[in-house]
Each structure stands twice: as structure tokens, then as C-alpha cells.
LODREN-13524 format. One record per residue: residue in one letter; x, y, z of N, C-alpha, C in turn. Coordinates in nm, 2 decimals. Each point is the difference from the previous one (the first is absolute). Layout:
BEGIN
 type   n_c1   n_c2   n_c3  ca_c1  ca_c2  ca_c3   c_c1   c_c2   c_c3
    A      X      Y      Z      X      Y      Z      X      Y      Z
...
This chain:
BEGIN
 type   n_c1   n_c2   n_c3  ca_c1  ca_c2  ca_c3   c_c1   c_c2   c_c3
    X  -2.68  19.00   1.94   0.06   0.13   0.03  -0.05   0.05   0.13
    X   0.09   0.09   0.05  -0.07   0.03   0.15  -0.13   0.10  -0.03
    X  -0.09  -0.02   0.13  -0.15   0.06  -0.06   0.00   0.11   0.01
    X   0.07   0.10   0.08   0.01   0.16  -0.06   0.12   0.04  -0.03
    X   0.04   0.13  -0.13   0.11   0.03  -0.02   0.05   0.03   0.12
    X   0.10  -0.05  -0.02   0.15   0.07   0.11   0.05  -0.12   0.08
    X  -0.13  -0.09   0.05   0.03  -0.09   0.11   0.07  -0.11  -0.06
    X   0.03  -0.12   0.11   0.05  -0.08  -0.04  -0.10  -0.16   0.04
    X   0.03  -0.09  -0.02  -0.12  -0.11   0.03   0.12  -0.12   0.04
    X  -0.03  -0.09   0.06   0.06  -0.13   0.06  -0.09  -0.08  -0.02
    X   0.00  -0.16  -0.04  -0.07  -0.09   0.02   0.03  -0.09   0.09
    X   0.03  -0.10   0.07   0.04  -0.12   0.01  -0.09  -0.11  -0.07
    X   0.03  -0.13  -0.01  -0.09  -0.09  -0.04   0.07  -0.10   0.07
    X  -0.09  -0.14  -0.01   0.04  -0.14   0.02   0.06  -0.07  -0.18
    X   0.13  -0.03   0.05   0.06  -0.06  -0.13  -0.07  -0.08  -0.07
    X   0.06  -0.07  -0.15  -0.04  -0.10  -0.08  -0.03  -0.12   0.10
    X  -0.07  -0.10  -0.01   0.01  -0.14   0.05   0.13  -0.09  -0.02
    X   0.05   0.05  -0.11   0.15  -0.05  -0.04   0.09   0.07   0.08
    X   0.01   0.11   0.05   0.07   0.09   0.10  -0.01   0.01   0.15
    X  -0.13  -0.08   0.05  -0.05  -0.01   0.11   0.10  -0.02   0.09
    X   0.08  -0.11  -0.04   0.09  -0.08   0.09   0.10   0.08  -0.01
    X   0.03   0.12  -0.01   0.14   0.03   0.01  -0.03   0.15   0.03
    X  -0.12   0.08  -0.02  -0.04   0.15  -0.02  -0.09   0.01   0.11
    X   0.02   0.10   0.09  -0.09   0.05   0.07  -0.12   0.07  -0.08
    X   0.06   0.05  -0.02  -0.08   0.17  -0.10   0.06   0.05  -0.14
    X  -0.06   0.01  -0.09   0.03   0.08  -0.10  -0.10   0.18   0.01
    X   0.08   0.05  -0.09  -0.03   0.15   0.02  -0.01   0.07  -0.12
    X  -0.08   0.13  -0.08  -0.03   0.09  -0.07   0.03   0.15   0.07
    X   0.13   0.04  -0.05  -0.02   0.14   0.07   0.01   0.14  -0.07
    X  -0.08   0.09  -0.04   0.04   0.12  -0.08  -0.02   0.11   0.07
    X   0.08   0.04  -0.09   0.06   0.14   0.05  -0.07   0.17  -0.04
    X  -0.02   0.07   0.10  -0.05   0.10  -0.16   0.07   0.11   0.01
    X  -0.02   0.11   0.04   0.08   0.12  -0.13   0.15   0.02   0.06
    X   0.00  -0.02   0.11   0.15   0.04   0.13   0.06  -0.17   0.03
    X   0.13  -0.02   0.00   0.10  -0.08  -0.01  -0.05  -0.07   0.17
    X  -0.02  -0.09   0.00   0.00  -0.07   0.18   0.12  -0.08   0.02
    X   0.04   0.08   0.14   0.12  -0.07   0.05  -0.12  -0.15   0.12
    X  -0.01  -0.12  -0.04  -0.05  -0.13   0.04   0.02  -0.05   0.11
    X   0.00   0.02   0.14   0.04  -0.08   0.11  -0.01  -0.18  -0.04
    X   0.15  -0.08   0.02  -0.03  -0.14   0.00   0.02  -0.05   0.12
    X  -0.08  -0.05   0.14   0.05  -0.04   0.13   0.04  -0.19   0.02
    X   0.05  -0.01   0.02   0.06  -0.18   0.03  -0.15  -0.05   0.00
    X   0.00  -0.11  -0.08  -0.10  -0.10   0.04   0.01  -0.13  -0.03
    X   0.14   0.01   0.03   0.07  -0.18  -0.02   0.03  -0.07  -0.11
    X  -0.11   0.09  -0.13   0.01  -0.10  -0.11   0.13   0.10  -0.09
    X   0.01  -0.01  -0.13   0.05   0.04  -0.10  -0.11   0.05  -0.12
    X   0.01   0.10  -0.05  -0.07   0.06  -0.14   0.05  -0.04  -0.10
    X  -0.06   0.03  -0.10   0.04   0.00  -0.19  -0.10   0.13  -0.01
    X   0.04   0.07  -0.03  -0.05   0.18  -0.05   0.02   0.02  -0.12
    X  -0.09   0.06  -0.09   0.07   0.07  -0.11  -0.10   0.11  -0.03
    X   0.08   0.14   0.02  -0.08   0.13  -0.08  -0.03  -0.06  -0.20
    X  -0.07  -0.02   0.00  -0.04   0.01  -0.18   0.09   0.07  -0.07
    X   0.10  -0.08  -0.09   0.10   0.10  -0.08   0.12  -0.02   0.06
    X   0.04  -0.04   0.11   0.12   0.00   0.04   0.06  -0.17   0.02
    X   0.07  -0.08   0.06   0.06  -0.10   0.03  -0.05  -0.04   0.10
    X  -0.10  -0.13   0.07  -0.06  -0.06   0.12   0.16   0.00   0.11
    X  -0.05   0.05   0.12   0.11  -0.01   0.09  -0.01  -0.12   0.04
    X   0.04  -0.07   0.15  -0.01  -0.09   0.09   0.09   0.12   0.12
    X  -0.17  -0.01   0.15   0.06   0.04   0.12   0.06  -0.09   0.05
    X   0.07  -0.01   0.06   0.04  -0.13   0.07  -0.06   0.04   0.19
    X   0.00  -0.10   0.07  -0.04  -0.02   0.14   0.01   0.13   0.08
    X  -0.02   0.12   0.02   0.02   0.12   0.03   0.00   0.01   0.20
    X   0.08   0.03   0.03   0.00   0.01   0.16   0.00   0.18   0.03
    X  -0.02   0.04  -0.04  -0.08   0.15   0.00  -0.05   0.07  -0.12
    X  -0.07   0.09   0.02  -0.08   0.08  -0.08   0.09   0.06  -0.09
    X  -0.06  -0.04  -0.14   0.07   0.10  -0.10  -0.10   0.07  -0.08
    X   0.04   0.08  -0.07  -0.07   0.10  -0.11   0.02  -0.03  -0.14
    X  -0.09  -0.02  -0.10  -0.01   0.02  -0.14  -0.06   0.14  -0.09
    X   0.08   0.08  -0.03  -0.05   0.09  -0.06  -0.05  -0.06  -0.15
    X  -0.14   0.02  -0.03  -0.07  -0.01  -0.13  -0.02   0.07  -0.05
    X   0.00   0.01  -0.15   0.00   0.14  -0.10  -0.21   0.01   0.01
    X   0.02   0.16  -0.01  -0.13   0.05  -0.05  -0.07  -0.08  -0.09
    X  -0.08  -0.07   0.03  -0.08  -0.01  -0.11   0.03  -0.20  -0.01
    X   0.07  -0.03   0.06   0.07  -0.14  -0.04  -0.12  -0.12   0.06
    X  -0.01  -0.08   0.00  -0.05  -0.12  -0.01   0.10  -0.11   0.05
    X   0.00  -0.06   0.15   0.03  -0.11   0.04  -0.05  -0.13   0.01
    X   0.05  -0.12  -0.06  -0.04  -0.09   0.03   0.05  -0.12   0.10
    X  -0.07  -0.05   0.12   0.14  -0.08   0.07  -0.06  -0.15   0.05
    X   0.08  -0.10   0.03  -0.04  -0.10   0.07   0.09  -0.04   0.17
    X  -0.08   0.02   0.10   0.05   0.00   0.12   0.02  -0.14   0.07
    X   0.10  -0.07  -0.01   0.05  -0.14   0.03  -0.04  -0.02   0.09
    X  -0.03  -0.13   0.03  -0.01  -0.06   0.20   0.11   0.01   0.06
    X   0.05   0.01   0.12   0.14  -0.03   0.07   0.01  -0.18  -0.01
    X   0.11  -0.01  -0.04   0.04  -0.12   0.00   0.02  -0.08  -0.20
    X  -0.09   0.11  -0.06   0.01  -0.07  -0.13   0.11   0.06  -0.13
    X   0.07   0.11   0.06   0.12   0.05  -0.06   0.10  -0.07  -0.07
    X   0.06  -0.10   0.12   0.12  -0.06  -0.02   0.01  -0.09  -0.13
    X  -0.13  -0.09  -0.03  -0.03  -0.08  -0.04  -0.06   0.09  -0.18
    X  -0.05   0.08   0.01  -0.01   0.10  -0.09   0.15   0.04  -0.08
    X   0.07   0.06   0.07   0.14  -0.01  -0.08   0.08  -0.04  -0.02
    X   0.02  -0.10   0.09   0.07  -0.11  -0.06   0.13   0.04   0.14
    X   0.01   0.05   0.10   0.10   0.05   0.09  -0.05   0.04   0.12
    X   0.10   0.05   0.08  -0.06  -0.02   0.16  -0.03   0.12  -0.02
    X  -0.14   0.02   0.08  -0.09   0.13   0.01   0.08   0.10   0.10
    X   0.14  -0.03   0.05   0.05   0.11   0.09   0.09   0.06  -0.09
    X   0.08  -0.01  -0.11   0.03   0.02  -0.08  -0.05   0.14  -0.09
    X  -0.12  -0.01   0.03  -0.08   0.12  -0.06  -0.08   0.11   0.13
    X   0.02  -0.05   0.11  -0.07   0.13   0.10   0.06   0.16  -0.05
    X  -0.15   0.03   0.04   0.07   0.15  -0.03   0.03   0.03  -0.16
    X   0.04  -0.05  -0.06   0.00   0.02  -0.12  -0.11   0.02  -0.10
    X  -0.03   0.13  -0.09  -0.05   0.02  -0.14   0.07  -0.02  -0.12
    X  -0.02  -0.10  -0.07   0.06  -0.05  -0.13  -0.09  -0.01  -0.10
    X   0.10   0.00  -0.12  -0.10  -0.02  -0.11  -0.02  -0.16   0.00
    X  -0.13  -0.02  -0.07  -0.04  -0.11   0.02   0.08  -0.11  -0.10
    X   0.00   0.10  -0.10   0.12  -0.13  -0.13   0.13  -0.02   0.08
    X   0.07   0.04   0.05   0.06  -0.02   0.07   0.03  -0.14   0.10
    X  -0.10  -0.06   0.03  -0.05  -0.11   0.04  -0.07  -0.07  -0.09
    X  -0.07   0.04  -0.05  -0.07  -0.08  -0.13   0.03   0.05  -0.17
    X   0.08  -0.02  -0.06   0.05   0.08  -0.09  -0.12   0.03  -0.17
    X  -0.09  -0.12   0.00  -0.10  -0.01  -0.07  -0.10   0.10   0.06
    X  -0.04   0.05   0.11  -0.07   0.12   0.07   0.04   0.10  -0.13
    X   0.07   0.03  -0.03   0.05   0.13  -0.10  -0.14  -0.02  -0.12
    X   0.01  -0.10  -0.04  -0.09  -0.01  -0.13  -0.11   0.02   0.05
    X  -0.08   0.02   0.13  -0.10   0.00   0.05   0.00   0.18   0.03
    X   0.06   0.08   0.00  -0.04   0.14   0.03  -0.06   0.08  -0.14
    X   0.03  -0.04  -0.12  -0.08   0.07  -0.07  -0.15  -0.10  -0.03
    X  -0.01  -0.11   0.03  -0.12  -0.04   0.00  -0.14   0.07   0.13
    X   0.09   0.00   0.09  -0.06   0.07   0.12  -0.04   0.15  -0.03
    X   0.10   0.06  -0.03  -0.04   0.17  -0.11  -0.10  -0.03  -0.12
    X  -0.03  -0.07  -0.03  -0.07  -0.04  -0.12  -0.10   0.00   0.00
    X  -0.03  -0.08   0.18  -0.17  -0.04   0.02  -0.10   0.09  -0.05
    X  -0.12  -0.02   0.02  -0.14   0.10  -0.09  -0.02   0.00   0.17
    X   0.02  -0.04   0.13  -0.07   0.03   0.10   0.15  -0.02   0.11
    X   0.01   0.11   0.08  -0.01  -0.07   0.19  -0.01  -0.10  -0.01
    X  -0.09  -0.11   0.05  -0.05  -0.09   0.01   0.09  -0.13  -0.12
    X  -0.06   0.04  -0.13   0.11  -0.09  -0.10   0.17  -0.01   0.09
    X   0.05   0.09   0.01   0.13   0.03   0.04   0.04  -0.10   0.10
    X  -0.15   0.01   0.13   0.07  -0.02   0.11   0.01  -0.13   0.00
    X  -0.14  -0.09  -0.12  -0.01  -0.17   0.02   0.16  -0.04  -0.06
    X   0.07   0.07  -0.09   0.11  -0.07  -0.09   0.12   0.03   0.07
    X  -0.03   0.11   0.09   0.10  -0.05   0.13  -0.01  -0.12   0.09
    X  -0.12   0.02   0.02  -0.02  -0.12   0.10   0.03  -0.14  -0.07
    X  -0.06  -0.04  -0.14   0.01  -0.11  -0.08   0.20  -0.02   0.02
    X   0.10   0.11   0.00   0.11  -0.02  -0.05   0.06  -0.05   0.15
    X  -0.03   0.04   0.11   0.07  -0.03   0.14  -0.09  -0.07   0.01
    X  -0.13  -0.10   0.02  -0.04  -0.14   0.01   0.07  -0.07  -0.05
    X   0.09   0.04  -0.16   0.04  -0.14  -0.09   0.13   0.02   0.07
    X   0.05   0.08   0.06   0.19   0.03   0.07  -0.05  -0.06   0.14
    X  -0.10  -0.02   0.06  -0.01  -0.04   0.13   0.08  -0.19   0.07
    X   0.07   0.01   0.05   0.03  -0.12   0.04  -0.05  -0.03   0.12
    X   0.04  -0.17   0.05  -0.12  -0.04   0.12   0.08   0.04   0.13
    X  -0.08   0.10   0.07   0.01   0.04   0.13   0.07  -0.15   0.11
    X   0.09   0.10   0.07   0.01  -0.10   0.14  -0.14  -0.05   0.10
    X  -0.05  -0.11   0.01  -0.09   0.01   0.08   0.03   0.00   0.13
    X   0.09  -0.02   0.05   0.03   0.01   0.13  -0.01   0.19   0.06
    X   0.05   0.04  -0.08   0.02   0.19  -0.01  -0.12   0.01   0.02
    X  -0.10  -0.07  -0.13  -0.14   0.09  -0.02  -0.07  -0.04   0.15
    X   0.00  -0.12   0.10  -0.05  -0.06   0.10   0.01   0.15   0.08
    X   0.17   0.02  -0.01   0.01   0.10   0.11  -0.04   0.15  -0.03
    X  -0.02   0.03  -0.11  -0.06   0.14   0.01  -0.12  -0.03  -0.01
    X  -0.07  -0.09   0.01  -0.15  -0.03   0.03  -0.04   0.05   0.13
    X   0.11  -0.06   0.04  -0.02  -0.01   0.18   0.06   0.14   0.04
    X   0.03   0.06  -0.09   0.09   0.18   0.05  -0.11   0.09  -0.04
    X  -0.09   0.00  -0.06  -0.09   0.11  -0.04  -0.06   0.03   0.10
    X  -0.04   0.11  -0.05  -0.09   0.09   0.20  -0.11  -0.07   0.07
    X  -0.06  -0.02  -0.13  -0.13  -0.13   0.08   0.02  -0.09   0.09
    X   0.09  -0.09  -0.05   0.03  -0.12   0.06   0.05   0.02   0.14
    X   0.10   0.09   0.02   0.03   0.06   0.12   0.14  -0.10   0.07
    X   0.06  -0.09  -0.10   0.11  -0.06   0.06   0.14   0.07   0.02
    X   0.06  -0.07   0.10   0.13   0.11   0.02   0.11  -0.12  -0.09
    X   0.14   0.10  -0.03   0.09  -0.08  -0.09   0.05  -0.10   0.11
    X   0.05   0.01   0.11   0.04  -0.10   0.12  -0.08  -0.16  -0.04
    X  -0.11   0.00   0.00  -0.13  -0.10   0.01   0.02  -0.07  -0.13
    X   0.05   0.08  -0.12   0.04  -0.12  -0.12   0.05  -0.10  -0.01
    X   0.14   0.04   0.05   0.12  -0.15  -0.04  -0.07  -0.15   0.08
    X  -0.09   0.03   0.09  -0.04  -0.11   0.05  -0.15  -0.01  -0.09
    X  -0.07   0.10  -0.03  -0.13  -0.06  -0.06   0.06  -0.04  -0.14
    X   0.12   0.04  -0.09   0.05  -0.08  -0.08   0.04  -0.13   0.00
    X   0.09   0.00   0.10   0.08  -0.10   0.02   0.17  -0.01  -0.07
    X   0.01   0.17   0.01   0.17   0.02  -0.07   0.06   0.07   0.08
    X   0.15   0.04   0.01   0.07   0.07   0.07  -0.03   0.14  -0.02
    X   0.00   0.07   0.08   0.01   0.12   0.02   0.11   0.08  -0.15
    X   0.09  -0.04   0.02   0.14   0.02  -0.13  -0.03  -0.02  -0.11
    X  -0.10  -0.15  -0.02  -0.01  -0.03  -0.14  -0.13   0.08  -0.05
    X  -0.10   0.04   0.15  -0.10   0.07  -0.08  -0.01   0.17  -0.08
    X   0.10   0.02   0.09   0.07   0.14  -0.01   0.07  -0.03  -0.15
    X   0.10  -0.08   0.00   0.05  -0.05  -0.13  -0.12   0.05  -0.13
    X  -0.11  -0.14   0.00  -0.09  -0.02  -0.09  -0.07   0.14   0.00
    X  -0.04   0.05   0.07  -0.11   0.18  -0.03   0.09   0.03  -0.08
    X   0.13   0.04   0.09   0.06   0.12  -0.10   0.05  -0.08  -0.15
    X  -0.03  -0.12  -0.04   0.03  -0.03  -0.10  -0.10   0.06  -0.15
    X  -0.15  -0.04   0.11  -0.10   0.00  -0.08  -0.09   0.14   0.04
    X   0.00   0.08   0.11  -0.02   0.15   0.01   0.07   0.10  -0.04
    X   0.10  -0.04   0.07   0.12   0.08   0.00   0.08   0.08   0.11
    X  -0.15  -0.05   0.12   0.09   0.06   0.11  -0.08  -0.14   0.10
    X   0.10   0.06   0.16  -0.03  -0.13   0.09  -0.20  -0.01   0.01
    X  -0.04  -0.10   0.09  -0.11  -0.01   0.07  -0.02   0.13   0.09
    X   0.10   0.03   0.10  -0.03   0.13   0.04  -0.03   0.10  -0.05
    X   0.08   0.11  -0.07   0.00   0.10  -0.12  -0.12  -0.04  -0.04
    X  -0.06  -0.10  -0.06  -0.17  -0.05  -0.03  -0.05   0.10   0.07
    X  -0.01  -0.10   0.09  -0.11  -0.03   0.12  -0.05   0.19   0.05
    X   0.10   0.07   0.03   0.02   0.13  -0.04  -0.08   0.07  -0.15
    X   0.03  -0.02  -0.10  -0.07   0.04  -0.09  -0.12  -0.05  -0.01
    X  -0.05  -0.08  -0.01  -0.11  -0.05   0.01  -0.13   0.03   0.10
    X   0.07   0.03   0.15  -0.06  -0.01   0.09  -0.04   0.18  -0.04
    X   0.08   0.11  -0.05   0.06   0.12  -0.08  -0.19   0.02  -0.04
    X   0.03  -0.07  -0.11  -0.08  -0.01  -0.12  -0.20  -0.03   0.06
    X   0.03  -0.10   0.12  -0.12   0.01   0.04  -0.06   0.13   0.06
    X   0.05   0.09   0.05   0.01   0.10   0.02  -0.02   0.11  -0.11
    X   0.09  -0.03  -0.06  -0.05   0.09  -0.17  -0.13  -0.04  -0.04
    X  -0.03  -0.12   0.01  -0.14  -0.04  -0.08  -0.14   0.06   0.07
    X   0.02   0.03   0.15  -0.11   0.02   0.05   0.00   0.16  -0.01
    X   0.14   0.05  -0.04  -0.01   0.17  -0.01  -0.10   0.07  -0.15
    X   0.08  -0.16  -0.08  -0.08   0.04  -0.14  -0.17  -0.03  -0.01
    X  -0.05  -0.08   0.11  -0.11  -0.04   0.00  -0.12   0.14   0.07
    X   0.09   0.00   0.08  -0.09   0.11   0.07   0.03   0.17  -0.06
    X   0.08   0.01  -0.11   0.01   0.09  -0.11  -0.14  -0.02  -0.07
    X   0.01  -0.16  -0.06  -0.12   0.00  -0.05  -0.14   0.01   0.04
    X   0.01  -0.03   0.13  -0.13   0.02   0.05  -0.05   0.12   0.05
    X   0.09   0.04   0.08  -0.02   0.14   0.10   0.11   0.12  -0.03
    X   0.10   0.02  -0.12   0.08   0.09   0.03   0.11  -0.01   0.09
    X   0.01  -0.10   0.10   0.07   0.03   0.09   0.02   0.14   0.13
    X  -0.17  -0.01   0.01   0.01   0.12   0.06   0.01   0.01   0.14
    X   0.00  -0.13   0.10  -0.03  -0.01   0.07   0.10  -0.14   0.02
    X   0.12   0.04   0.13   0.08  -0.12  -0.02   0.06  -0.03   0.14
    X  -0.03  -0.11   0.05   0.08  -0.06   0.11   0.08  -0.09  -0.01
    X   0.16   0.09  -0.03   0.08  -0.06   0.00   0.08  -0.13   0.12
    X  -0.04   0.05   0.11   0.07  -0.09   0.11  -0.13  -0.14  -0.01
    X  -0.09   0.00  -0.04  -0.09  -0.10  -0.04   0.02  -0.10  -0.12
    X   0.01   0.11  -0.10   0.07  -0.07  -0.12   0.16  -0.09  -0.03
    X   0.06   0.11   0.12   0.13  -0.08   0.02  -0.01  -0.13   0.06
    X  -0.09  -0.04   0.07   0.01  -0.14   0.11  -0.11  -0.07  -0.11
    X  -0.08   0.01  -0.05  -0.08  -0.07  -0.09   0.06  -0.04  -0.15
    X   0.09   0.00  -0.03   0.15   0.01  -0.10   0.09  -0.08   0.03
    X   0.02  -0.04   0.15   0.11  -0.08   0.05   0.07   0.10   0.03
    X   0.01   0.13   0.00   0.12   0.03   0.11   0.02   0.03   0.17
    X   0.09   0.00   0.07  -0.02   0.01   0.13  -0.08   0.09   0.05
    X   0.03   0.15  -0.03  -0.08   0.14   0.04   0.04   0.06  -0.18
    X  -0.10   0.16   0.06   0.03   0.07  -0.12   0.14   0.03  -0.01
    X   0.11   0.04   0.07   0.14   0.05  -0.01   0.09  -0.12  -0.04
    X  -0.03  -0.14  -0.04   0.01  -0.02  -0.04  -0.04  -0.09  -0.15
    X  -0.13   0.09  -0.03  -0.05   0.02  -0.15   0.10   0.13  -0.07
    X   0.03   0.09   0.07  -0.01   0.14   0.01   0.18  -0.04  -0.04
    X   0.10  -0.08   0.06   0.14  -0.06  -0.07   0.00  -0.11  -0.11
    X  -0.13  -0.06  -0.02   0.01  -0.08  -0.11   0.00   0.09  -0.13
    X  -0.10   0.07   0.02  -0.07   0.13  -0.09   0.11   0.05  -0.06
    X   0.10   0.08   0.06   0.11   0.06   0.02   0.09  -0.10  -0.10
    X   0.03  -0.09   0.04   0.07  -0.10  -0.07   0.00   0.01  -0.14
    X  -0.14  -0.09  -0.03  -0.03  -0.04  -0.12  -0.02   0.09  -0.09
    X  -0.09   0.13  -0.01  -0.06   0.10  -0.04   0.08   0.14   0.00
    X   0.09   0.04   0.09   0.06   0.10   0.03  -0.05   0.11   0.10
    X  -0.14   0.03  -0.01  -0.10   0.05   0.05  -0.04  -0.09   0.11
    X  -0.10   0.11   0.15  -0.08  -0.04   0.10  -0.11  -0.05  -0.04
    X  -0.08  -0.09   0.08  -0.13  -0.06  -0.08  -0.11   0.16  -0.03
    X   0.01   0.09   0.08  -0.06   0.14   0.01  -0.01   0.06  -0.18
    X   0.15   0.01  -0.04   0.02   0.01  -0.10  -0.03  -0.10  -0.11
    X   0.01  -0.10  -0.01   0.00  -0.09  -0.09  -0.13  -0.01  -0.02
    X  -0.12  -0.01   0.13  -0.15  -0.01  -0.08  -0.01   0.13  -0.03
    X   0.00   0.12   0.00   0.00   0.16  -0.09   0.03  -0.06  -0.15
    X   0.13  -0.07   0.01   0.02  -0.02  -0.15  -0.09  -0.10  -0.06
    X  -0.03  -0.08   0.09  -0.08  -0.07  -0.07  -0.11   0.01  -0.08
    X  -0.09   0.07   0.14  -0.09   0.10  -0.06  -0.04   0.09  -0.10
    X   0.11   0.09   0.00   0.04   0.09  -0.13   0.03  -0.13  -0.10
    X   0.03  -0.08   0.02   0.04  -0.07  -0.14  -0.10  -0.09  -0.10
    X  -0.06  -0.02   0.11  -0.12  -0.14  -0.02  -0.15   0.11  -0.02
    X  -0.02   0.09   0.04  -0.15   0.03   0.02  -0.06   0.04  -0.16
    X   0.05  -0.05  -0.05  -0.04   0.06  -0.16  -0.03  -0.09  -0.06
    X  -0.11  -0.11   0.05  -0.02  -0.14  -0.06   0.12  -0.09  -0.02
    X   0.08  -0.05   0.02   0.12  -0.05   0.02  -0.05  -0.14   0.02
    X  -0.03  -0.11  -0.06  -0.02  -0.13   0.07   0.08  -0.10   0.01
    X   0.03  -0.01   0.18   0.12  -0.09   0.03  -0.04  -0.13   0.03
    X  -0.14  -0.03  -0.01  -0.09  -0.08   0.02   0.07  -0.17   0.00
    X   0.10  -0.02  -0.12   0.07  -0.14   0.01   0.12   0.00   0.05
    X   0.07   0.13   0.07   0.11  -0.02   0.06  -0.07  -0.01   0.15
    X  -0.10   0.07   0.07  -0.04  -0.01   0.15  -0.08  -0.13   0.03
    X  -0.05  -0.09  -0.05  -0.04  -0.10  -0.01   0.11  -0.14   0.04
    X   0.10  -0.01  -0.05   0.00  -0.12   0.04   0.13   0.05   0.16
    X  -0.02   0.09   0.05   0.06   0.06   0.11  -0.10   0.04   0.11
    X  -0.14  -0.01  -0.05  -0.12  -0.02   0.07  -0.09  -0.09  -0.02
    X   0.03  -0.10   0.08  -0.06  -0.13  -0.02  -0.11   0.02   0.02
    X  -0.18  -0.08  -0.08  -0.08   0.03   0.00  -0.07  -0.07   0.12
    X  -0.05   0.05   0.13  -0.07  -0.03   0.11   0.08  -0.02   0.12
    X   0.17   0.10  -0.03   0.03   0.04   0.10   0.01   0.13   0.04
    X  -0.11   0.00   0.15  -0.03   0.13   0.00   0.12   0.11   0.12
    X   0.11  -0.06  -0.02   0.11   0.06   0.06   0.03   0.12  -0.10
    X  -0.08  -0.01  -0.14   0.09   0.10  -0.11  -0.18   0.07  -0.08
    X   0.00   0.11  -0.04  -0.10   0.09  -0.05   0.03  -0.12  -0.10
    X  -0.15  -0.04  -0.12   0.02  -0.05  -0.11  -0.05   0.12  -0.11
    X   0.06   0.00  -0.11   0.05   0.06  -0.10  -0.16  -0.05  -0.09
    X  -0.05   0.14  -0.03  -0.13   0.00  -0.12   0.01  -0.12  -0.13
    X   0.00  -0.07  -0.03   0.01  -0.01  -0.12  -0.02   0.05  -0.14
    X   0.07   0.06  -0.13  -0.02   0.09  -0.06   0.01  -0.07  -0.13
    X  -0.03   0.02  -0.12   0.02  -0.05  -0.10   0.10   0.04  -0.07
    X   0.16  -0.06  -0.04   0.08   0.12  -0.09  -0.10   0.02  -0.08
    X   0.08   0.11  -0.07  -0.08   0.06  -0.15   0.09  -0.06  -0.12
């Protein structure tokens, strides 16, 4: 439960071992006495969500920022996909679902017999493994060619989409083909979210460290991969809806209340590159 009345608490964690291969992150999130409307920003992959008591959704590939309003008092449980392990997960091409919130039986029609089991659990935690247990056993085998290329698209790495089709060895058409088969959108649109996201990770890191009290934007923009800050300052815009000015305020306001994003900032800050703040390590609860 969150640790004082009223607030609300976030976890993230590192998935099952069984889930590894297809989950970035799993999550515990409650709520307390006031209803939260949820910021969700692109980060390539696809979710499985489910408030306790209601029907598990599926996000599909998101190319801007959406909102989830959560009931007072509710209990979420979710698993945050890799980019690239969607397609193979449902059985259909991952562009098919961008942008889209669905219910999850809907794709998986046996998911239904799984929502009162999930209401059932004696813990959070119980809930979140028999989610995770139910999309490990729905998980099919990823493209490896995709997975090569969003290897090479994440902030660390620092590769541009141009530089693939030759470090692959595929056309430009077919690779664009194969993403959006198995992400759901091109290598570009990626490369963009992703590069997005490294930038979110160091906003959440330095939440957890310092508040974010103290911020050099036009620094952080070039240390992120982007050209200058004005254009951090149109990506921002883009993805988010909000200026990066705004968006860390919210962050701040959102995160400073023990909030641990600890296994979402991590694998978007590679450990002993010191181009990016590294993120405390915390223990979920």
C-alpha cells in the first residue's frame, strides 16, 4: 500500500527470468485517496496493464503521449514489452495495433479467465507474477534481425538508422518492412523514441538523485544525441505534448514521493557510460 494515506507509490522491477526475453520492466502501482490521471510517453515497446478487478488491457506501440485515468484507491499491475517482441507475441503485425488501447481478450481470448484470478491475489506482487507467468507462456520467438536493430537504436549505443541496412546486410524497404512488422512502427519513428526515452531516463534519474533542481538543458540535449537544445525542445513537443521546461515540473511533481523508476532508467543508462547521470539503485518493496 502506499506509505502515507493519500499518496500514491510506483514500483518498477526487472521481470521473471521466464519474461526476460521479451519484458523490459514489470510494475506495482497504487493509488490512494484521489483518482490519477497517469502520463504514458512512447518507449517503443507495448504494455499488458491491468487495474485489479477490471479486464488486462494491451497498449499497443504509442507514437505520443497518452493519459490513463485510475480509480481512487485502484491497484495496477503491468508488463512493459521490448520493441521488437510484439508482433510475435500476438500472433500479427505490431503496426496493426499503434496507438491503440484494447482489451487484452480480445487478442488473447483465454486472458478473460485470468482477470478474476488477478482480483483474487492475497498480494500486488502475487497478481503481478501471474501476469507475467500468462504473457511469458503467449510470448512467441522475436525477429532477430529487428532485435539486432533496436540494439543498435538505443541511446547508448549511439547508432544512426542510415548506418543499419548496411550493418545488417538488408534493404532499406525490407527493414522498414520487418520493424514495423515486429514494433510496429519504422527504424526511424524508433530511433526517435528511443533516443526520446534516453532523455526521459536521465530526467528520472536526476529526480532521483537531486530533484531536478538544477538543469542544463542545452547540455543535456547534445549528451542524448540531439543536435542543440531547440531541437530537444521539438522532439519534447512531439512526443509529450509539453516543452522539456514543463515536462521535468511534471516529472518532479510526479516522481518525488519515493516513486522507484529504478528498472525502467537502467537499461537506457548503460552502466559506465558516463555521457548519462547513473540512476541509485533501489530495492522494489
Amino acid at each position: 500500500m502506499p506509505g502515507v494515506a493519500g499518496e500514491s507509490s510506483y514500483v518498477d522491477c526487472a521481470p521473471t527470468p521466464a519474461l526476460a526475453a521479451f519484458a523490459s520492466t514489470v510494475w506495482i502501482q497504487q493509488v490512494g485517496d484521489r483518482p490519477l490521471a497517469q502520463r504514458h510517453v512512447p518507449h517503443g515497446g507495448a504494455e499488458v496493464r491491468c487495474v485489479l478487478g477490471e479486464t488486462p488491457r494491451l497498449l499497443g506501440p504509442q507514437t505520443a503521449a497518452t493519459y490513463q485515468e485510475i480509480p481512487a484507491g485502484g491497484t495496477v499491475v503491468g508488463v512493459r514489452l521490448r520493441p521488437g517482441v510484439l508482433g510475435g507475441l500476438v500472433g500479427m503485425p505490431a503496426d496493426e495495433l499503434v496507438d491503440q488501447d484494447i482489451a487484452g481478450s480480445d487478442i488473447w481470448p483465454d486472458l478473460a479467465r485470468l482477470t478474476d484470478r488477478l482480483g483474487e491475489s492475497a498480494t500486488p506482487r502475487a497478481a503481478l507474477d501471474r501476469l507475467q507467468s500468462f504473457v511469458a507462456r503467449s510470448a512467441g520467438e522475436p525477429d532477430p534481425l529487428v532485435n539486432e536493430a533496436v540494439r543498435n537504436l538505443m541511446p547508448w549505443h549511439g547508432s544512426r538508422t542510415a548506418a543499419l541496412t548496411a550493418l545488417l546486410s538488408i534493404s532499406e524497404r525490407q527493414l522498414r518492412r520487418r520493424c514495423r512488422a515486429a514494433v510496429g512502427v519504422g527504424p526511424k519513428e524508433l530511433h526517435r523514441i528511443l533516443r526520446f526515452q534516453g532523455f526521459h531516463a536521465r530526467v528520472l534519474a536526476s529526480v532521483a538523485q537531486q530533484g531536478v533542481s538544477d538543469v542544463d538543458l542545452a547540455r543535456w540535449a547534445v549528451e542524448t544525441g540531439y543536435h542543440d537544445q531547440a531541437h530537444l525542445s521539438r522532439e519534447c513537443r512531439r512526443i509529450t505534448g509539453v516543452p522539456p521546461g514543463e515536462f521535468l515540473a511534471q516529472s518532479r511533481a510526479a516522481c518525488t514521493c519515493g516513486h522507484d523508476h529504478t528498472a525502467s532508467i537502467d537499461p537506457m543508462l548503460r552502466p559506465g557510460n558516463g555521457r548519462f547521470v547513473q540512476a541509485g539503485r533501489l530495492t522494489p518493496a
